[in-house]
NUBAFI-667053 format. One line per field, with one value per residue: residue number from 1; x, y, z of N, C-alpha, C in turn. Coordinates in steps of 0.02 Angstrom, whole numbers, plus 50000, padded with zeros to 5 digits. Each point is the difference from the previous one (the first is absolute). Layout:
N
pos <- [NUM,...]
n.c1 <- [X,...]
n.c2 <- [Y,...]
n.c3 <- [Z,...]
ca.c1 <- [X,...]
ca.c2 <- [Y,...]
ca.c3 <- [Z,...]
c.c1 <- [X,...]
c.c2 <- [Y,...]
c.c3 <- [Z,...]
//
This chain:
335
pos <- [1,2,3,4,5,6,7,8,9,10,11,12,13,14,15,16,17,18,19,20,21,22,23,24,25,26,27,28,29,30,31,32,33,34,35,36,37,38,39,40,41,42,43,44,45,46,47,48,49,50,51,52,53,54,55,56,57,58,59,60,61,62,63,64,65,66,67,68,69,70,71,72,73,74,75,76,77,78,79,80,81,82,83,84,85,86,87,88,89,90,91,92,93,94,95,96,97,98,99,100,101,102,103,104,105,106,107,108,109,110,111,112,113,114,115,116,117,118,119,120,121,122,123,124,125,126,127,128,129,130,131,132,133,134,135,136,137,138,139,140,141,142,143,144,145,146,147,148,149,150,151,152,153,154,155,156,157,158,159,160,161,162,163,164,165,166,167,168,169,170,171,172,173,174,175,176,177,178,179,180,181,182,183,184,185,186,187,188,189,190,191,192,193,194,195,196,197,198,199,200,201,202,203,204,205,206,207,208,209,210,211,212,213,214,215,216,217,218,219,220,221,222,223,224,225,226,227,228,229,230,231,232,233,234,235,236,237,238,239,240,241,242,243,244,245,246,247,248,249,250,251,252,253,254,255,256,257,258,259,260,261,262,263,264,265,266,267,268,269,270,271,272,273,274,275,276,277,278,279,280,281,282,283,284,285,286,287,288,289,290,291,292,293,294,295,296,297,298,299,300,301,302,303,304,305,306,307,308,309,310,311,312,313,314,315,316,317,318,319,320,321,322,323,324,325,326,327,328,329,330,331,332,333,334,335]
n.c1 <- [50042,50028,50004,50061,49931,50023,50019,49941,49999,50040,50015,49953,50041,49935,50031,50011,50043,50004,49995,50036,50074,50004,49997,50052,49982,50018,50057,49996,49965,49986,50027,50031,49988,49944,50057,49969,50053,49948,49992,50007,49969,49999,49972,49957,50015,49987,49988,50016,49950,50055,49966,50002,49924,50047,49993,49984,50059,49965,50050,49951,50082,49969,50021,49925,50008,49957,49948,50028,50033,49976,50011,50035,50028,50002,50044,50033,49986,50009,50038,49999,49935,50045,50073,50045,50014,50054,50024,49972,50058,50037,50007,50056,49984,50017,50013,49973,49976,49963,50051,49926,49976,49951,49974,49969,50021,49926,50011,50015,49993,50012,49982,50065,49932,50058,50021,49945,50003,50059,49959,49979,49970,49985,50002,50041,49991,49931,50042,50067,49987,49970,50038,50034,49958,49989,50080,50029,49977,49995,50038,49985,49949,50042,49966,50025,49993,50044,50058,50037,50057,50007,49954,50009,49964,50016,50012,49959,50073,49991,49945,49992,49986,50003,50051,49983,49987,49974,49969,49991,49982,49956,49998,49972,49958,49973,49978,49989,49971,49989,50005,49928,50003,50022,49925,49965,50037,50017,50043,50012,50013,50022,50021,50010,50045,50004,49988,50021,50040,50022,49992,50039,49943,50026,50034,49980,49981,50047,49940,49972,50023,49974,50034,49994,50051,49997,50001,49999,49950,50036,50015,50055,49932,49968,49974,50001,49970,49976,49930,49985,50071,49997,50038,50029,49977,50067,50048,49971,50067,50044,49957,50064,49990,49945,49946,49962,49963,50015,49955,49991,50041,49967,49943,50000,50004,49923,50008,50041,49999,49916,50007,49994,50043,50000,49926,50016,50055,49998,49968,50051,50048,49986,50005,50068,50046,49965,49992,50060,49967,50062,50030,49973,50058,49997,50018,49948,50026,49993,49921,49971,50039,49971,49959,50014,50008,49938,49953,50008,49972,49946,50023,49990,49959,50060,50025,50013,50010,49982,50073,49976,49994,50053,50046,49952,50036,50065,50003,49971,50051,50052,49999,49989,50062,50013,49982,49986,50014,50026,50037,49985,50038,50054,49996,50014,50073,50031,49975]
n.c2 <- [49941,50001,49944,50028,50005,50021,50065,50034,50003,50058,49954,50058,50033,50056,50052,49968,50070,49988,49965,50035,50028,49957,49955,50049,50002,49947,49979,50052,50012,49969,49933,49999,49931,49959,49971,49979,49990,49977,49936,49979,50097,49979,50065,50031,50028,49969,50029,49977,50047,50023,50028,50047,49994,49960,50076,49963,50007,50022,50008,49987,49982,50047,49951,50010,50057,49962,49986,49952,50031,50046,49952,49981,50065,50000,49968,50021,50047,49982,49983,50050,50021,49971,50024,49947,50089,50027,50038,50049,50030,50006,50071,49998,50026,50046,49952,50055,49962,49952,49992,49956,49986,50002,49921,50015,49938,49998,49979,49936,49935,49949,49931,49996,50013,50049,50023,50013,49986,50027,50023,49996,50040,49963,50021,50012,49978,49966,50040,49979,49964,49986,49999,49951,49966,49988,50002,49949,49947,50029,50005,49942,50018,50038,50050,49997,50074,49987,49954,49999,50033,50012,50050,50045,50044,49933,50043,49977,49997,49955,50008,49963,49983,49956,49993,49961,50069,50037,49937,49996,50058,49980,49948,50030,50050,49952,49962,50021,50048,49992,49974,49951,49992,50070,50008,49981,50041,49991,49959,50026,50055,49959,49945,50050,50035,49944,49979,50052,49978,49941,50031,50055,49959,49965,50048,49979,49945,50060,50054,50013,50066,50015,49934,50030,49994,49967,49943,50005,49955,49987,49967,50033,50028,49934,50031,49969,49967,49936,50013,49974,49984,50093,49962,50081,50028,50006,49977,50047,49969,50077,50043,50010,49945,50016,49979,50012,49969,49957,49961,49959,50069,50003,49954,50023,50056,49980,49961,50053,49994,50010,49950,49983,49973,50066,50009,49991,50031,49982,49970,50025,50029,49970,49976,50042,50013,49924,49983,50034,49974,49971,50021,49933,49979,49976,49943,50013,49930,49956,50047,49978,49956,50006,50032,49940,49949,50068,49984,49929,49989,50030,49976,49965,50031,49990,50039,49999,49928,49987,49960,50027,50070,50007,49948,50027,50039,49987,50005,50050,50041,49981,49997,50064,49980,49964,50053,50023,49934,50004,50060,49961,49967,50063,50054,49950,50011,50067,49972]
n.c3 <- [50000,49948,50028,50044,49975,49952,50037,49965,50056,50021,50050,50028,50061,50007,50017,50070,50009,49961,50021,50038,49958,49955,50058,49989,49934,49999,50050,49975,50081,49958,50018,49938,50030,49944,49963,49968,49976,49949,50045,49960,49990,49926,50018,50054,50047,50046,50039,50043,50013,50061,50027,50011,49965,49987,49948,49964,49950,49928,50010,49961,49988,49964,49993,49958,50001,50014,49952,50008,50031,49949,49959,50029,50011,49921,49970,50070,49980,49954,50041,50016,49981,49956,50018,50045,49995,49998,50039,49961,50051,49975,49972,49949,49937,50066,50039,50049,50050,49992,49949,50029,49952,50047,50006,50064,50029,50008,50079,49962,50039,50013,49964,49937,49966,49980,50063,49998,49923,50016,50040,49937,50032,50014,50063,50008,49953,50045,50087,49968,49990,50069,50049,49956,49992,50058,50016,49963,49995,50042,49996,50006,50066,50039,49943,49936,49964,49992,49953,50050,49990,50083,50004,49998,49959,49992,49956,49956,50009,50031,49932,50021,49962,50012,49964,49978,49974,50052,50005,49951,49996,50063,49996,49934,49991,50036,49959,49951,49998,50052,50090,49998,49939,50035,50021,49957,49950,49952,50009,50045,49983,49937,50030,50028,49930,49986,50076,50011,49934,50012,50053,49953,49951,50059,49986,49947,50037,50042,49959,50054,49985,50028,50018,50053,49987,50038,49961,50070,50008,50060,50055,49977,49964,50042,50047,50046,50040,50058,49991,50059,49973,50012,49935,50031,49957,50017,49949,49945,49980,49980,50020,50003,49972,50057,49945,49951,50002,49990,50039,49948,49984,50075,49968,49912,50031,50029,49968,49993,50070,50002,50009,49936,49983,50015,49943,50054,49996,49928,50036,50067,49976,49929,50040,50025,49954,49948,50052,50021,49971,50001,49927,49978,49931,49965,50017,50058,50034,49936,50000,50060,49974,49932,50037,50050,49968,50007,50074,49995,49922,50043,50046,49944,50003,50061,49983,50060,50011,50055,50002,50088,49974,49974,50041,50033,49982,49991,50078,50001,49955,50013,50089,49987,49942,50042,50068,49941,49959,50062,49990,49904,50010,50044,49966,49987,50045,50003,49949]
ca.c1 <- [49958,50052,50076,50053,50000,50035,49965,50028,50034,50051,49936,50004,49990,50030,50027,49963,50002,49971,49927,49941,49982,49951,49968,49982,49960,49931,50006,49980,50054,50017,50073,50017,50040,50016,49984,50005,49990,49951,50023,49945,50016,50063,49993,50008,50022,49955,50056,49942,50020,49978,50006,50010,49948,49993,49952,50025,49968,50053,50044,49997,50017,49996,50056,50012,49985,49923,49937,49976,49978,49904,49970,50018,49934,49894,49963,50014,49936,49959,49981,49989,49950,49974,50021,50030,50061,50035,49967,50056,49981,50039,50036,50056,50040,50024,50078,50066,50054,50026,50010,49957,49936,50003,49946,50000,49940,49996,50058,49943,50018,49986,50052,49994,49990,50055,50036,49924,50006,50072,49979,49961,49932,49933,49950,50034,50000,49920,49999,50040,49966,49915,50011,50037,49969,49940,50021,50005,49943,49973,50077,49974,49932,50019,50012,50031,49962,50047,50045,50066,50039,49969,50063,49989,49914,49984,49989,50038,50026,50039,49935,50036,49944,50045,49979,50078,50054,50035,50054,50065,50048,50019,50022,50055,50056,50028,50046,50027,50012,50022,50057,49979,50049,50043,49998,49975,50018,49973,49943,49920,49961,49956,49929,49951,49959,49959,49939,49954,49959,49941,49963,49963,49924,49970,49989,49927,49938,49981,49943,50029,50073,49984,50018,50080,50068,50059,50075,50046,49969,50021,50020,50042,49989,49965,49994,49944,49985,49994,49961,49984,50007,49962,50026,49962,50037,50002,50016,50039,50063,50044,49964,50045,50017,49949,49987,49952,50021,49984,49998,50052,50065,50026,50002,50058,50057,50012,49974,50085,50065,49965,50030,49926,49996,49957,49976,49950,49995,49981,49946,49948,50033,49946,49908,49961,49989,49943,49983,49993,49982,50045,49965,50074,49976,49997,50076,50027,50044,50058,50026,50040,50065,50021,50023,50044,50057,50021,50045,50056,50037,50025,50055,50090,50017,50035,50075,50013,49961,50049,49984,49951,49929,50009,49979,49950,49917,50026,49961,49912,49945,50009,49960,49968,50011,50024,49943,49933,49933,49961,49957,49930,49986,49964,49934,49934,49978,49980,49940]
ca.c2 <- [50059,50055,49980,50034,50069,50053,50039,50044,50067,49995,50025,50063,49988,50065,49995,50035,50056,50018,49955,50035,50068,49986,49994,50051,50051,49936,49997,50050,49986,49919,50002,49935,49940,49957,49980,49926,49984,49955,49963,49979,50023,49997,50058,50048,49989,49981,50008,49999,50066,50006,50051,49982,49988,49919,49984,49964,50037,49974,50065,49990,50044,49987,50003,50054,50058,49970,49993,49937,50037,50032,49944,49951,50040,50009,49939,49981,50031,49969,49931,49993,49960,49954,49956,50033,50031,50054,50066,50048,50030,50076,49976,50054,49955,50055,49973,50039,49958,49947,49993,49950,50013,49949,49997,49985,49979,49971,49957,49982,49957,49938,49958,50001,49937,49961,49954,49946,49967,49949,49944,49957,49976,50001,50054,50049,49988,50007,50070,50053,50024,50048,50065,50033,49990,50042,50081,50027,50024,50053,50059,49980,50016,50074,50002,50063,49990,49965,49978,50054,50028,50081,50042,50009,49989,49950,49999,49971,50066,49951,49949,49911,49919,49931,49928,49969,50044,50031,49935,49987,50065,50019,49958,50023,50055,49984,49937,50044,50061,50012,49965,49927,49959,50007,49987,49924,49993,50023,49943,49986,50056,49963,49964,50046,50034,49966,49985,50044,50009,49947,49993,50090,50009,50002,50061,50030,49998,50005,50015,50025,50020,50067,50002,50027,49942,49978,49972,49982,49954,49957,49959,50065,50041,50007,49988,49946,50005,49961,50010,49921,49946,49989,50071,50051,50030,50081,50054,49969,50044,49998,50039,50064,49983,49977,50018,49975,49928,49937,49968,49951,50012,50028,49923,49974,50038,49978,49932,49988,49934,49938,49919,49965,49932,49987,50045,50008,50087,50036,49977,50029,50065,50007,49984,50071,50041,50010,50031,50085,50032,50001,49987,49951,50004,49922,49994,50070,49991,50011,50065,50030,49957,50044,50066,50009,50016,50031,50019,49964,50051,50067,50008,49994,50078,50029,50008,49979,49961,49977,49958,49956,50028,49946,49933,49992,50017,49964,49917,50016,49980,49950,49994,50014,49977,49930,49977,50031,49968,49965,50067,49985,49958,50012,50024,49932,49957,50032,50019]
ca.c3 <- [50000,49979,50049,49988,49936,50026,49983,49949,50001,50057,50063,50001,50043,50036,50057,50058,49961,49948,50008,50034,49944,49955,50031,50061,49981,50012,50078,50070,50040,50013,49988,49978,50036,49962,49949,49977,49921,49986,49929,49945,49941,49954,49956,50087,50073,50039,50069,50053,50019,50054,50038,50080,50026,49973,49953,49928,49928,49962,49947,49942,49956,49920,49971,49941,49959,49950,50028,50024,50060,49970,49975,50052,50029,49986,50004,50074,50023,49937,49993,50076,50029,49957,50018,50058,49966,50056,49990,49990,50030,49982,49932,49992,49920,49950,49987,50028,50062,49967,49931,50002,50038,50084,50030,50074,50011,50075,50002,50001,50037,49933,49969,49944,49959,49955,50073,50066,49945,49993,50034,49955,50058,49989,50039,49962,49955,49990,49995,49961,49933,50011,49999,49931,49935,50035,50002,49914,49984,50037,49979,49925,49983,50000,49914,49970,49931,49942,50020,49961,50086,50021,50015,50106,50014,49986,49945,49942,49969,49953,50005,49996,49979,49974,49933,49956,49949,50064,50057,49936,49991,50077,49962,49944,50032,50065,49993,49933,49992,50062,50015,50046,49962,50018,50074,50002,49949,49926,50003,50041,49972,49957,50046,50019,49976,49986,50019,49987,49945,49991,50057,49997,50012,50076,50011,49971,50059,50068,50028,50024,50012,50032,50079,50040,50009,50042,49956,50051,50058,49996,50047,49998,50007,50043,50087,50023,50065,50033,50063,50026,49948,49894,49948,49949,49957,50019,49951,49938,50004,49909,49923,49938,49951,49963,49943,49982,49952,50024,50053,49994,50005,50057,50022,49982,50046,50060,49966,49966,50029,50010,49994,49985,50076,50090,50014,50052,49996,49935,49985,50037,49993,49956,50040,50034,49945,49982,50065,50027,49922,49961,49950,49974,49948,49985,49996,50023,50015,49984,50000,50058,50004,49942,50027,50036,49939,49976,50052,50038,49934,50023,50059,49969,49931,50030,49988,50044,50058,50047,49974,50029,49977,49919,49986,50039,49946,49955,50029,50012,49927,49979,50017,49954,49967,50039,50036,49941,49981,50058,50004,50013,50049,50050,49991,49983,50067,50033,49972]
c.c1 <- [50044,50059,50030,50017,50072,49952,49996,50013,50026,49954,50040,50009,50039,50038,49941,49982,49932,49940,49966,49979,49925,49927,49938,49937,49922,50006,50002,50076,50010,50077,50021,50040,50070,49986,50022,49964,49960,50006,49922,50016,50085,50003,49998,50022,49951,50020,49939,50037,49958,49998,50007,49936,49970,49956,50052,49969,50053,50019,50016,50039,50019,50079,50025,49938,49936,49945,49987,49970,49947,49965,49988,49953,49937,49990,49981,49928,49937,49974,50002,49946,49999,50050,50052,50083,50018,49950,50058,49988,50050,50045,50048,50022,50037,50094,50037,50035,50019,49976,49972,49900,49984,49916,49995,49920,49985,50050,49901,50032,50003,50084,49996,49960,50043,50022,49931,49995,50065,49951,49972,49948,49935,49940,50040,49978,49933,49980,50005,49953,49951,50028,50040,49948,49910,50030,50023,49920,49972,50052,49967,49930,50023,50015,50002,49965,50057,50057,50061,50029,49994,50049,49993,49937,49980,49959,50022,50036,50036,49957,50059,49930,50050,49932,50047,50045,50035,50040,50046,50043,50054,50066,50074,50048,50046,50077,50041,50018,50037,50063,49990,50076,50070,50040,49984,50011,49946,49957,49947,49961,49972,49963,49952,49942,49976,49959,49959,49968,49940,49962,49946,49951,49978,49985,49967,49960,50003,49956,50024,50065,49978,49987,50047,50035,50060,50061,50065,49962,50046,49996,50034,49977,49925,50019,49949,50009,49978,49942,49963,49991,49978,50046,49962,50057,49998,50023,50018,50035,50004,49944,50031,49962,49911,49972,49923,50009,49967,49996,50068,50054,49996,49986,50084,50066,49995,50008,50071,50022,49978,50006,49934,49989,49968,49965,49946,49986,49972,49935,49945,49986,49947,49925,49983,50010,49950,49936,49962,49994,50053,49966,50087,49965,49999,50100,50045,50083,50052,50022,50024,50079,50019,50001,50062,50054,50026,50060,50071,50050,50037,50032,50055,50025,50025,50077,50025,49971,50036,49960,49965,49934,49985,49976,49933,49938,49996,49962,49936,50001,50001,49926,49909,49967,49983,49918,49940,49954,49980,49956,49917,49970,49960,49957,49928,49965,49959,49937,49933]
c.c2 <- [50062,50005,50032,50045,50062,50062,50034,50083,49994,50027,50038,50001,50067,49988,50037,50054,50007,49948,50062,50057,49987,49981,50062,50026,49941,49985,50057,49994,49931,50007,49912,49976,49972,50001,49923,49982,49944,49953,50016,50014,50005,50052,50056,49983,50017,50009,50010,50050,49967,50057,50018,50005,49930,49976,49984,50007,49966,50059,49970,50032,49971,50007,50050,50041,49989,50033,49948,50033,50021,49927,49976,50022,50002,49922,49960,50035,49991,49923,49977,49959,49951,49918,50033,50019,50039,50054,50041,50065,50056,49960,50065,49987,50078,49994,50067,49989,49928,49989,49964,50024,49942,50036,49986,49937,49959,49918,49940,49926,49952,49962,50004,49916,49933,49944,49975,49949,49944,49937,49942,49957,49980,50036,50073,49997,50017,50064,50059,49982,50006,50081,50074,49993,50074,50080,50011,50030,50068,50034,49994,50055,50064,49989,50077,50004,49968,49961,50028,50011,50070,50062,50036,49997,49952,49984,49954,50021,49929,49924,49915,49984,49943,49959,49963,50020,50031,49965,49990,50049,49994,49937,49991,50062,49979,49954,50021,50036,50028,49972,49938,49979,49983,49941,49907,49962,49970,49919,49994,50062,49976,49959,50034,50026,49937,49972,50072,50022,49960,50007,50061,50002,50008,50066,50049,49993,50010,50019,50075,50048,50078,50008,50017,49922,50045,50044,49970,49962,49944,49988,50047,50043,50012,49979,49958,50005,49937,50005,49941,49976,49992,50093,50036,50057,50076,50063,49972,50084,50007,50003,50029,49963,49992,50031,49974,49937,49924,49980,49956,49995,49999,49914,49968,50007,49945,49931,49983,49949,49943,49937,49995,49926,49990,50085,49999,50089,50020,49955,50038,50066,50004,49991,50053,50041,50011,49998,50055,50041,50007,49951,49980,50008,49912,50004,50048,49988,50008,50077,50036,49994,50050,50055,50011,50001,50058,50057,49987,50034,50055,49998,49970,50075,50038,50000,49955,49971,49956,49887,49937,50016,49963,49950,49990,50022,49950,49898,50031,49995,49907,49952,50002,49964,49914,49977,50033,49945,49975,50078,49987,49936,50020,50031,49991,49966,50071,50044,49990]
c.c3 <- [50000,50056,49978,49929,50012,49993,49929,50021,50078,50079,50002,50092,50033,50069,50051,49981,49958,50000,50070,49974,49973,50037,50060,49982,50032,50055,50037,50023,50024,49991,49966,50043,49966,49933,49962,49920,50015,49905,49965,49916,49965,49985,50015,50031,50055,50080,50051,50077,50086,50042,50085,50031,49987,49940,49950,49940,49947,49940,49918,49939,49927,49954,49945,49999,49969,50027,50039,50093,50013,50008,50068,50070,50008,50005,50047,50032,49963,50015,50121,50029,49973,50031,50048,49962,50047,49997,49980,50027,49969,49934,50001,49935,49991,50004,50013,50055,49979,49936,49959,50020,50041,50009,50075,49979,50059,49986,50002,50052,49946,49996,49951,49990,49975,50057,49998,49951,50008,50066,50003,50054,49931,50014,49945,49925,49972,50003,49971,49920,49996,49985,49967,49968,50009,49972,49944,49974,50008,49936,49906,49973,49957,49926,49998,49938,49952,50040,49996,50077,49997,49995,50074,50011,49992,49926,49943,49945,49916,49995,49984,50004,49986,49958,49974,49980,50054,50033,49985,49980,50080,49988,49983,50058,50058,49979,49937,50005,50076,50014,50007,49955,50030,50074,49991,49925,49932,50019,50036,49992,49938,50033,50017,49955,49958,50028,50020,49948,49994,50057,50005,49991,50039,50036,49965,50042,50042,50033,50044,49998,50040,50093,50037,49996,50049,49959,50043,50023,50003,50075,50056,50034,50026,50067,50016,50081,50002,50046,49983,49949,49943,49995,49988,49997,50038,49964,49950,49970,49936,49948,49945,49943,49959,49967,49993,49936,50019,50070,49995,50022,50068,49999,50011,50051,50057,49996,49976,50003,50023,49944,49973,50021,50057,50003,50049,50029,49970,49997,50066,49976,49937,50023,50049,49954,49973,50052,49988,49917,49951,49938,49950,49930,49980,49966,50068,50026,49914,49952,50051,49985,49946,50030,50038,49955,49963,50056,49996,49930,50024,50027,49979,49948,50025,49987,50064,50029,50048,49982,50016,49975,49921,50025,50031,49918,49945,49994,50000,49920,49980,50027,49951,49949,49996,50009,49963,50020,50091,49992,50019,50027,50066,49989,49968,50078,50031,49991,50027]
//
């Protein structure tokens, strides 16, 4: 579950100093304790802020210069009653004390998903995909008038419909035209683009493309809690990246590393989905998989990649590839 990934950009980690500079204008006369970097995100930096009134917070800083901050914002408040997200309580993108825009958000309690999962409980297992599956959903209802990514207003400033011809361009650019080649070489980037050729119809039918996505759902990047023996979900973390588009793609995200061998997750996890009003297209698992493909494309179109992050995407396409025809297998069972 993205083990030992390297980062793609450098943690960012102010000094005392300057974590209360920046801080002063939102703590009053509070006074920072502590500070403590937080694993999770490849991409911000994340630091969990103590004070000398024992309240706890998290200092959210944006590696670059984006909108992704606006986005991340609205979408955190956009989507509050709907499922359990930080709060955001102060923001700063004007980068004259630290050189970084930095969100303050409430400090929320929770285990990463990713650790309550390595436990492989059974009681664990029935829970967690009641309850991933109940809170995707919910994130799913929320629609937009078109498909496409935002700009701060949460606007559609850039329409993406996917079809065959698009999947295939995402595809091409990634593995061709880009760096994947570089990183996993010319032969298995032809494998590729040939079972995506032959597989691309599939994405003519997705039905659906005008829902908030994630685009980060993963394991990672939810919190969970333990109350008498049933998972629930206390935060779900790392909006920068979402967009309007397919349900699929956030399936596909959480479903990554799951073993089709032993879908007992992905079988609770689809029965509170469709549950709680989530709406699947017919084939939904092996377009879910083509989408992800177009993810996992992406994250090799990087000039630089660190080479535990290669060989890990590298076994998910293959993966891919290997495990297609059980695809519909299960989803014949889970029907």
């Amino acid at each position: 579950m993205k083990a030992g990934w390297e980062r793609s950009n450098e943690l960012i980690i102010p000094t005392m100093e300057i974590v209360r500079n920046i801080l002063k204008p939102f703590l009053k006369e509070k006074v920072v304790l502590h500070i403590q970097p937080l694993s999770g995100g490849l991409n911000n930096s994340n630091i969990k802020i103590t004070t000398d009134t024992n309240e706890s917070f998290v200092l959210r800083i944006y590696s670059k210069n984006s909108k992704s901050i606006e986005i991340e914002r609205k979408i955190l408040n956009l989507v509050k009653d709907k499922v359990p997200v930080p709060q955001v309580l102060y923001i700063d993108s004007s980068c004259s004390v630290l050189k970084h825009p930095f969100l303050i958000l409430s400090w929320v309690n929770g285990t990463q998903l990713s650790e309550v999962m390595s436990e492989k409980s059974p009681k664990n297992t029935s829970s967690i995909g009641n309850a991933v599956g109940k809170a995707l959903s919910q994130i799913h209802k929320v629609k937009f008038a078109e498909p496409g990514f935002f700009d701060e207003e949460l606007k559609i400033t850039q329409n993406v419909k996917l079809n065959a011809d698009t999947f295939l361009m995402y595809i091409e650019e990634s593995l061709l035209l880009g760096y994947g080649n570089k990183h996993i070489g010319m032969e298995l980037c032809n494998e590729v683009l040939r079972f995506s050729k032959e597989k691309s119809h599939l994405i003519n039918n997705l039905e659906e493309q005008n829902s908030l996505v994630h685009s980060d759902f993963n394991p990672l990047n939810i919190l969970v809690e333990d109350r008498d023996r049933t998972i629930n979900i206390s935060g779900i973390l790392d909006w920068e990246y979402a967009f309007s588009g397919c349900p699929l793609m956030d399936i596909a995200n959480f479903l990554r590393y799951e073993k089709v061998s032993s879908p007992e997750l992905l079988n609770e996890f689809i029965v509170s989905y469709k549950g709680n009003g989530g709406i699947l297209p017919d084939k939904w698992l092996q377009k879910a998989k083509l989408l992800d493909l177009i993810s996992l494309c992406g994250l090799l179109n990087r000039k630089i990649i660190g080479e535990v992050r290669v060989k890990d995407i590298k076994r998910l396409i293959l993966n891919t590839i290997d495990e297609w025809e059980s695809y519909e297998t299960i989803e014949k069972v889970l029907v």
